[in-house]
N, C-alpha and C positions, 0 to 999 in steps of 0.2 A: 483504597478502601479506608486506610488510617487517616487520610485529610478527610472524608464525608463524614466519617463518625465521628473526627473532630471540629468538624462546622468550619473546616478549611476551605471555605469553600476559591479562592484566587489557586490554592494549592492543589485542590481537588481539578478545575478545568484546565491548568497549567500540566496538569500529568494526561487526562484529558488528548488536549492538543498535542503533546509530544510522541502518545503512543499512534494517533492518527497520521502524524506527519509520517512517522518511519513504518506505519505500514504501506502510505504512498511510496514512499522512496524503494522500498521492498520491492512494491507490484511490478514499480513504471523498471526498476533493473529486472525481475523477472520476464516482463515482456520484451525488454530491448534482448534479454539473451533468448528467448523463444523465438524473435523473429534472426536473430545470427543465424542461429545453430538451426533455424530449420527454414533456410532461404528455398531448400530442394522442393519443398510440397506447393501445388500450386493454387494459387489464389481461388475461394469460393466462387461460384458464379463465373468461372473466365470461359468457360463451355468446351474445356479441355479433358 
């Protein structure tokens, strides 16, 4: 918000990008531990 209102703007999509990377980095570990920890339940659609 401090680089927009100061017409930062390489500063403003540099923060921008950084909070988008590490919310990917978040998700894609979120999922990789969702599919660990719950190998037990089984797949949509497997007609089980």
């Amino acid at each position: 918000m401090n680089a927009q209102s100061s017409f930062l703007i390489p500063d403003m999509y540099a923060g921008i990008l950084t909070v988008s990377l590490l919310g990917l980095a978040v998700n894609f570990l979120l999922v990789a531990l969702e599919r660990h920890f719950s190998r037990w339940r089984t797949a949509v659609g497997s007609g089980s």
